[in-house]
VOGU-3710 file (C-alpha; in Angstrom, 3 decimals, decimal comma):
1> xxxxxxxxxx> 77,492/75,365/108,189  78,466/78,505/110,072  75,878/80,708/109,611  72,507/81,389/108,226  71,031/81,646/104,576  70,852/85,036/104,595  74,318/85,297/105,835  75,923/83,795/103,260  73,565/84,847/100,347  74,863/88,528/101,561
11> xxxxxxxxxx> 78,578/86,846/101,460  77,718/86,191/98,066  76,693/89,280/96,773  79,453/90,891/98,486  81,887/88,989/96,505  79,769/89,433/93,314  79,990/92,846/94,118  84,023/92,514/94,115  83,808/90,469/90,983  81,625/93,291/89,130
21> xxxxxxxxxx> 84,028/95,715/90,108  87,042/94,036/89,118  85,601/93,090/85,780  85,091/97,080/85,425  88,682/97,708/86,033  89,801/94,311/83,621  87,558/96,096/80,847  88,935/99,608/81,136  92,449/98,217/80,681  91,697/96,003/77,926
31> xxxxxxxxxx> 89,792/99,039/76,618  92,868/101,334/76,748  94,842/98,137/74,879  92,284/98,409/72,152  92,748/102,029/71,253  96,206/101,980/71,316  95,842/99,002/68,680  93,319/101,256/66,586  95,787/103,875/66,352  98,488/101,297/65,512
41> xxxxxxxxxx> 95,921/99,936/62,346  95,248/103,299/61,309  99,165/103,901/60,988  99,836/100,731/59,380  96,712/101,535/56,578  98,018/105,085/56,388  101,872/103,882/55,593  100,201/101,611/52,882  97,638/104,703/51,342  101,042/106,563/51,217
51> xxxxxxxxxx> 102,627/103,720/49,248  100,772/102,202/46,811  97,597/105,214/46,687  97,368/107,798/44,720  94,899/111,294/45,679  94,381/109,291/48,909  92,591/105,972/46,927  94,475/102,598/46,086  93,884/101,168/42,780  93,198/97,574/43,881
61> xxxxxxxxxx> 95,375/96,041/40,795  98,511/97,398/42,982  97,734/95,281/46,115  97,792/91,947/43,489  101,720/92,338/43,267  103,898/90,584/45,162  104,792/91,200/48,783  107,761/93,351/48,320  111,419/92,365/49,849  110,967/94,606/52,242
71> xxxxxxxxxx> 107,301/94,106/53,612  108,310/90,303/53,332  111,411/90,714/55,991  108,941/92,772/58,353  106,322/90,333/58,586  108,885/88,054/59,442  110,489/90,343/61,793  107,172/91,322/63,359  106,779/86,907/63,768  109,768/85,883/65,030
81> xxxxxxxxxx> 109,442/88,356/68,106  105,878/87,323/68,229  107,397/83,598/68,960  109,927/84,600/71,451  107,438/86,757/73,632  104,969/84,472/73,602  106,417/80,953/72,243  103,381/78,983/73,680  101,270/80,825/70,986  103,597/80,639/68,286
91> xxxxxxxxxx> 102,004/77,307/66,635  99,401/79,825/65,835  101,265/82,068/63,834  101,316/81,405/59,688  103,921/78,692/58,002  106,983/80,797/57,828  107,355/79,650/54,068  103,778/81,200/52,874  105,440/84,540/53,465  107,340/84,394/50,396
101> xxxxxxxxxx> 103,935/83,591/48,295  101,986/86,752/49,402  100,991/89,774/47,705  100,544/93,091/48,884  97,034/92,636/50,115  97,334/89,342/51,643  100,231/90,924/53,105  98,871/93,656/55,578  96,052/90,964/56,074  98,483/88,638/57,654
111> xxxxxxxxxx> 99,921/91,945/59,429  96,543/92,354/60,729  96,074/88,588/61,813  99,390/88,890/63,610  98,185/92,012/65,319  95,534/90,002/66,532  97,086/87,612/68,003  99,448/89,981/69,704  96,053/91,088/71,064  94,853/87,601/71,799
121> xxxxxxxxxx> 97,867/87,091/73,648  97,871/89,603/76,179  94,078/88,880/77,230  94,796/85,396/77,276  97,646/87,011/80,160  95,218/89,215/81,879  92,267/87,189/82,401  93,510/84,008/83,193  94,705/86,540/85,834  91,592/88,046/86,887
131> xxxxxxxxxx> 89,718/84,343/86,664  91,897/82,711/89,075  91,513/85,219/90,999  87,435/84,871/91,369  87,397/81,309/90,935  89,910/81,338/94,493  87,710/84,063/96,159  84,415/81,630/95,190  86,270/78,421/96,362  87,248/79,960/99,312
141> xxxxxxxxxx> 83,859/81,493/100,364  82,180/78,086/99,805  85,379/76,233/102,014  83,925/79,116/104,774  80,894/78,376/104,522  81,558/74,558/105,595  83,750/75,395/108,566  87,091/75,565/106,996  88,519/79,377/107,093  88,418/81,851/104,770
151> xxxxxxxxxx> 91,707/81,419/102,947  91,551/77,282/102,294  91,926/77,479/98,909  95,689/78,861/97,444  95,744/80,202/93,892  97,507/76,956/92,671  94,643/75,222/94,132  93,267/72,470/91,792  89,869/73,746/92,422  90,621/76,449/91,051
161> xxxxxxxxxx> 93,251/75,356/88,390  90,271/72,859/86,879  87,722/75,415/87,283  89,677/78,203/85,488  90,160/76,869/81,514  87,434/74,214/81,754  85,832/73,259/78,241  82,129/74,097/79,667  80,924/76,424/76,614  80,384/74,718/73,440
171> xxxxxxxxxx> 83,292/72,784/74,968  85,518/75,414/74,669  87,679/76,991/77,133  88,270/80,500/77,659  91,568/80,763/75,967  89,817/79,038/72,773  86,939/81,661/72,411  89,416/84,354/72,431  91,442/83,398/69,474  88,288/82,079/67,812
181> xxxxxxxxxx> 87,264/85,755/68,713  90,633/86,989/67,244  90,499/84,882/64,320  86,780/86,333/64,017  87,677/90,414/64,136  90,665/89,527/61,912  88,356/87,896/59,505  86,151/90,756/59,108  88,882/93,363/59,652  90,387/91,764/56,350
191> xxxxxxxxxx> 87,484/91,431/54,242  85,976/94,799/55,447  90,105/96,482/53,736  89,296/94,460/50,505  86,017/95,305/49,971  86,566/99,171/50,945  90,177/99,317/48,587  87,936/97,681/45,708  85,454/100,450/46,035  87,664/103,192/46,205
201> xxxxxxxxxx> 87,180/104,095/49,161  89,308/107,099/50,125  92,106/106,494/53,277  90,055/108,678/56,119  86,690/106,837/55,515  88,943/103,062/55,700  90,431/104,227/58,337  87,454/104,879/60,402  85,578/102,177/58,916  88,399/99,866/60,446
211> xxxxxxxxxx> 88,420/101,067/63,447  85,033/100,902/64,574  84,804/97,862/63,457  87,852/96,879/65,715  86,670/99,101/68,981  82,902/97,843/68,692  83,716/94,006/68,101  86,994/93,623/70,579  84,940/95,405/73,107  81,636/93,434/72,777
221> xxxxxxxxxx> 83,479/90,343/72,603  85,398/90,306/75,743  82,831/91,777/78,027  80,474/88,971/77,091  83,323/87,042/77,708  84,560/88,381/80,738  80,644/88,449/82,519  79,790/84,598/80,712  82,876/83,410/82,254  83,013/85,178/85,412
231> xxxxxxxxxx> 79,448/83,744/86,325  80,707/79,453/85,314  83,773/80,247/87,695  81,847/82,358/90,479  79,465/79,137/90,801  81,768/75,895/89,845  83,888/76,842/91,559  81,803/77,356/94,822  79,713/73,812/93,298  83,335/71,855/93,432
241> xxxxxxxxxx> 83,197/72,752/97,044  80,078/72,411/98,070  79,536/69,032/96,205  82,009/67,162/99,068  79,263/67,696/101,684  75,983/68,178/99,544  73,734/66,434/97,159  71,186/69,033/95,758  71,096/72,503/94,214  68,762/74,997/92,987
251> xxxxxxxxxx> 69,257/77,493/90,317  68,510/81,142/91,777  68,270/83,880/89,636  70,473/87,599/89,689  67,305/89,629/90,092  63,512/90,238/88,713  65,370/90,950/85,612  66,147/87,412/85,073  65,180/85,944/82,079  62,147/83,468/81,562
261> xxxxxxxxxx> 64,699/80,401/81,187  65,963/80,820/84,158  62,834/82,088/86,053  61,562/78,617/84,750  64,427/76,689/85,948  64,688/78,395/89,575  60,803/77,462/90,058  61,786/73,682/88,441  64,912/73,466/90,368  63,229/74,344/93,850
271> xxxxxxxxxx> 60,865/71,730/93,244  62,814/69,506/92,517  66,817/70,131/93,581  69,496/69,016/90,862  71,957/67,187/91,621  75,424/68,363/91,680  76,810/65,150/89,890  75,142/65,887/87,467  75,647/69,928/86,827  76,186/71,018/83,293
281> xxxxxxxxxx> 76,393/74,826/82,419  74,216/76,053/79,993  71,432/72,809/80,559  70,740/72,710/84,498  72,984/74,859/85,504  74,589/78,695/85,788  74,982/79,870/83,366  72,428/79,300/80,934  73,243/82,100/78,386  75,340/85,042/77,650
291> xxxxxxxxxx> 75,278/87,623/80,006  73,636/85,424/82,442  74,722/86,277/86,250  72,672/83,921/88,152  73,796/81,427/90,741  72,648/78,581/93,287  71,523/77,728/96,415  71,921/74,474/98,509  69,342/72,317/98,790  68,681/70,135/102,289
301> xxxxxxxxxx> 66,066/68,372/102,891  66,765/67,163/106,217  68,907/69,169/108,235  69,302/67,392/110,951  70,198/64,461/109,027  72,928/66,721/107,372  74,541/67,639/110,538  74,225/64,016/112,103  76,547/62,672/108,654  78,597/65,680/108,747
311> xxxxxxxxxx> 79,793/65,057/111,904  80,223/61,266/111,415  82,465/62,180/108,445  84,322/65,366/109,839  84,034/65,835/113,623  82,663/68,647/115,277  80,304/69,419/117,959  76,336/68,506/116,835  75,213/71,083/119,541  77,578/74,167/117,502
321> xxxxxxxxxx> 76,871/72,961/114,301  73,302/72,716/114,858  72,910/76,139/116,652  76,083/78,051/115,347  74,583/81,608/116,833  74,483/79,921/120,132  77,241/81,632/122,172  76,136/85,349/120,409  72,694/84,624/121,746  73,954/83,828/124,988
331> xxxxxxxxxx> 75,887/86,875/125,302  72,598/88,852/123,875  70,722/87,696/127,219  68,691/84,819/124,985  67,261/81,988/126,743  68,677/78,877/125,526  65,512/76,713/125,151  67,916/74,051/124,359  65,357/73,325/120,867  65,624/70,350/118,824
341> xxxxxxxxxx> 63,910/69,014/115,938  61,156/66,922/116,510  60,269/64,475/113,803  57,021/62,730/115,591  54,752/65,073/114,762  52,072/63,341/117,136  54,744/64,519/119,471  54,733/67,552/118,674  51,133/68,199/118,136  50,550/66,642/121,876
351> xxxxxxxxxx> 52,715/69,585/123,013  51,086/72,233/121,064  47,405/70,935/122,185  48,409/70,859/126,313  50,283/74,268/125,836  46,681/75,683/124,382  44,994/74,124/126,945  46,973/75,499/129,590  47,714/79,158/128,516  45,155/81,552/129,021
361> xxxxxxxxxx> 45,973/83,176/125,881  46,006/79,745/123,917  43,303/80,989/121,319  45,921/82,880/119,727  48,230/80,050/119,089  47,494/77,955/115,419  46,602/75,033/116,023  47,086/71,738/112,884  46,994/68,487/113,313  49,784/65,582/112,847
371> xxxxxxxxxx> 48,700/64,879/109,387  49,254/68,371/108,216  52,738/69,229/109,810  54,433/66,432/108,006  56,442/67,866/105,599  57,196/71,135/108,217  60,329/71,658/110,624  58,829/71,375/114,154  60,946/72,297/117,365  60,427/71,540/120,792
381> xxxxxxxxxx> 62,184/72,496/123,959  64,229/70,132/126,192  61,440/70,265/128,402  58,799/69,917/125,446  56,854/72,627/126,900  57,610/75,630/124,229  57,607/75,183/120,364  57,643/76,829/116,966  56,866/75,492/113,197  58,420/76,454/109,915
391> xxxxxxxxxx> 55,491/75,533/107,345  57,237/75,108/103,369  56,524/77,928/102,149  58,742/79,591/105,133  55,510/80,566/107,383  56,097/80,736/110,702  53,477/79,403/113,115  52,343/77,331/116,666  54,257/79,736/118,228  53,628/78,257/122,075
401> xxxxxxxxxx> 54,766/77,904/125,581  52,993/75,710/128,304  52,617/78,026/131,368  54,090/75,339/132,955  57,293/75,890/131,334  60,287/76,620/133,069  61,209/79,333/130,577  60,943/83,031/130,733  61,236/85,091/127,711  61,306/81,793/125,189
411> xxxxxxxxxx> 60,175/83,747/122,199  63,080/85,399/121,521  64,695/81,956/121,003  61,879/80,487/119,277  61,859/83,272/116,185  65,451/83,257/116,057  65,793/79,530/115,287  62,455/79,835/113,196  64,675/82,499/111,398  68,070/80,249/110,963
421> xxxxxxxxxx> 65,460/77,523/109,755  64,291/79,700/106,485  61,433/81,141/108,607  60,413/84,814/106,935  56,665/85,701/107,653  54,040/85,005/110,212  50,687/86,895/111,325  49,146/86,726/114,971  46,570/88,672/116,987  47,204/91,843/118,751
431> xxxxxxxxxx> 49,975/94,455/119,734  51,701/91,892/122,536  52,954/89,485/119,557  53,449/92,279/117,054  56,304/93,200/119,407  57,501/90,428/120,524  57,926/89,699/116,840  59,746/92,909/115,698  62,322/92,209/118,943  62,995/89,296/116,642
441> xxxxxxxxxx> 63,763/91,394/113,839  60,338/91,071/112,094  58,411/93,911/110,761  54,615/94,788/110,581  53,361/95,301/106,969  49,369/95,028/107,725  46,427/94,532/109,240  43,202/92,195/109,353  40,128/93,908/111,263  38,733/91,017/113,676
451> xxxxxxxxxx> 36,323/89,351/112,870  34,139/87,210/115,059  33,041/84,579/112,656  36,147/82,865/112,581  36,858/82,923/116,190  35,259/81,003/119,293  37,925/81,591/122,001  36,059/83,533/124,445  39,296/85,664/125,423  39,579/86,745/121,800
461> xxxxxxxxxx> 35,873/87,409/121,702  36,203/89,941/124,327  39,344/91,455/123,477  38,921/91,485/119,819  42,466/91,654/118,727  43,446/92,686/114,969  45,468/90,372/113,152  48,650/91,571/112,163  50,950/90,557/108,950  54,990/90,598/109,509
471> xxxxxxxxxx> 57,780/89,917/107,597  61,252/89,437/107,869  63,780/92,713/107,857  66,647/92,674/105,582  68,966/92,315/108,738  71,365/89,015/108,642  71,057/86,730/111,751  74,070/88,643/112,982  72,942/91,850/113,111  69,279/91,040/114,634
481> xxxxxxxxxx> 70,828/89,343/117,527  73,106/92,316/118,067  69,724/94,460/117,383  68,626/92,287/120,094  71,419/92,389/122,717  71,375/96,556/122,352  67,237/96,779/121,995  67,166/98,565/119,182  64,374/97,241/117,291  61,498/99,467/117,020
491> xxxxxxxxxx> 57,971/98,397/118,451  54,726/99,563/117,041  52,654/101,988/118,594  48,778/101,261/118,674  48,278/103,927/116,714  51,107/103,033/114,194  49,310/99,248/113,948  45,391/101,375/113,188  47,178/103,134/110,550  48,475/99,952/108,325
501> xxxxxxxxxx> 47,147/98,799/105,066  43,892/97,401/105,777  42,858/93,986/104,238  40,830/91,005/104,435  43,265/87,535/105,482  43,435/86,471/102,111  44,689/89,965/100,699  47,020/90,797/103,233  48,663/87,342/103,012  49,354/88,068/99,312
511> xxxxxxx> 50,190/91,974/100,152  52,852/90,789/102,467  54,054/88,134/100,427  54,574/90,284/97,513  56,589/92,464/99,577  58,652/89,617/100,473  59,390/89,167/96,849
//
């Protein structure tokens, strides 16, 4: 992995962002394609007013005659250059020999039905188009995201050639639901001319009739098809990727707009990850429904497991992979604390409990034993004298440095990693952390008056610090450490701190949360 969450969850909305606006541009084409073929109806119901109507009606006995000699060498005109534009389609055309059986009215509703297809086959062009295209853009951002470049995948790949046409819906492909969709708008396009020319209905009010009929359903029917499909390629083909080096996913939805199926599977999933062996679309996976745009996240539950059979399999430096910001830290003036995880957490606690004891300002450091750390990331130093934890609900806390550390300035490297590890919120005492903190690219949301009963450090006692509620900014990894590098962060005047939302602990951890969602 090359860079952070956030980094890549931006990635991805960058490219859904592409994907949205090339679907615009796909739909105002296929738009312009359907007027034209309105226009083209209405001509083709206005030739057959003008030959079998009479003060603009058609008596409906007329239309039970036989196809004419003439109409009958048309509609087999009008097929045979259907087959040699598009001969792959041409098994879909009617038997030849039925022409010869048809009246007039099953007549222009085969015309009709061939128009259709004529339709059908020029989507079936442009988006197969347009979905290789995003299907090779997701491939491609997922190949990134492990290392591999940006341009791994070719258009031929066979990621993308299996991901574009699957049988995931209904198992049907794309190509099938747009001539089931043809089939469908000829089908009602049909019965809607019988019923009207059995009623009497005059030309004009057939003719727009018809044509509604044909803007409202074509549309409809290929932009659900176009945003269904566009969301199964935009995450298969990212999941055929990312399934070589991962086990687990988690369904994450577009937006709070999301609907309750998927709000319930995103809170299921990130419980308990799915596997990607055992994906299906519509069940456990993206999407679930129509119009559904949401998408996945990777699921790790041991990092540094990840990276120690990552490297086994492909190479690589542990140290890069591990740290992948290292080098722009360095050249931001970081102090490489040279962290690691730490999986004894009697270690770790050992460290945090002789740091407290041996910083002056130790009261204002968390303290929690073994036993409650387990399931946290905890990070130590090389010389296991500065630390940070990443509680699992992405708290940050026992922030610490022994005064006998040889580092200077170790917060800075602390947050960040807390950061790369998922790390979004924390709350200390007093102005000192606050900035420190927002250096980090952390922002103050609120504040906690002191309060003496829940404090015996005697420093704190006379000093009387607020405590003070941060979250993370929207700023990727990338930009904070460049942030950091040109000291641009902002950092909190007293007077800005006294002028927060005031809360008791409990209501400013929920304030800030909800901010955070």
């Amino acid at each position: 992995m090359t860079r952070d969450a956030d980094y890549w969850a931006a990635r991805r909305a960058e490219l859904l962002g592409q994907m949205e606006s090339d679907e615009a541009a796909l739909q105002a084409k296929l738009s312009k394609l359907y007027e034209n073929q309105v226009v083209q109806l209405e001509r083709e119901i206005a030739a057959y007013y003008q030959e079998y109507g009479e003060k603009n009606v058609i008596e409906y006995r007329k239309l039970m005659v036989s196809l004419s000699d003439k109409d009958k060498a048309m509609l087999i005109e009008r097929m045979d250059e259907f087959a040699e534009k598009y001969p792959q389609y041409a098994h879909l055309m009617p038997v030849r020999e039925s022409i010869y059986k048809l009246n007039e009215l099953e007549g222009i509703q085969t015309s009709i039905r061939l128009q259709q297809l004529e339709i059908g086959a020029i989507e079936q062009s442009e988006l197969d188009a347009h979905f290789r295209k995003q299907a090779q853009r997701a491939a491609n951002l997922a190949a990134e995201e492990l290392g591999f470049g940006s341009n791994f995948y070719g258009i031929d790949a066979t990621v993308v050639t299996d991901t574009v046409g699957a049988a995931w819906a209904k198992g049907k492909a794309f190509s099938q639901t747009i001539w089931d969709n043809r089939e469908k708008l000829a089908a009602y396009l049909n019965d809607d001319f019988a019923q009207l020319v059995a009623r009497g209905v005059s030309y004009d009010k057939v003719a727009k009739s018809m044509g509604e009929k044909f803007a409202s359903v074509a549309s409809n029917d290929i932009r659900r098809l176009i945003y269904t499909e566009g969301t199964f390629l935009f995450n298969e083909a990212q999941a055929q990727v990312h399934q070589t080096d991962f086990d687990y996913y988690a369904l994450s939805c577009a937006d709070s707009r999301a609907c309750q199926i998927c709000k319930d599977l995103q809170a299921e999933q990130h419980l308990n990850p799915a596997r990607f062996e055992d994906r299906a679309p519509g069940i456990n996976f993206p999407p679930m429904h129509p119009w559904c745009r949401c998408s996945y996240t990777v699921e790790v539950g041991d990092w540094e497991a990840w990276i120690d059979r990552y490297v086994e399999q492909r190479g690589g430096d542990r140290a890069s992979i591990r740290d992948p910001y290292r080098k722009a830290k360095d050249d931001a003036g970081v102090v490489n604390l040279k962290l690691h995880l730490e999986r004894d957490k009697s270690v770790f606690e050992d460290a945090l409990a002789t740091a407290k004891r041996n910083n002056k300002n130790g009261g204002s450091v968390d303290w929690h034993a073994a036993s409650e750390m387990a399931d946290w990331d905890t990070y130590l130093s090389d010389d296991m004298m500065v630390g940070v934890a990443v509680k699992e609900d992405a708290d940050i806390t026992c922030v610490f440095k022994n005064d006998k550390s040889k580092y200077r300035g170790a917060v800075t490297d602390l947050i960040l990693m807390a950061r790369e590890r998922g790390g979004v919120k924390m709350d200390c005492y007093g102005k000192f952390l606050v900035n420190s903190y927002e250096k980090c690219g952390y922002e103050v949301v609120a504040r906690v008056p002191f309060n003496a009963e829940y404090v015996d450090d005697p420093l704190l006692l006379l000093e009387q610090p607020d405590v003070y509620f941060l979250k993370k900014t929207s700023d990727s990894i990338d930009e904070v450490i460049r942030k950091i590098a040109s000291k641009t962060y902002h950092q909190s005047t007293q007077a800005e701190l006294d002028s927060l939302p005031t809360f008791d602990y409990d209501e400013a951890w929920k304030y800030r949360d909800n901010l955070l969602k």
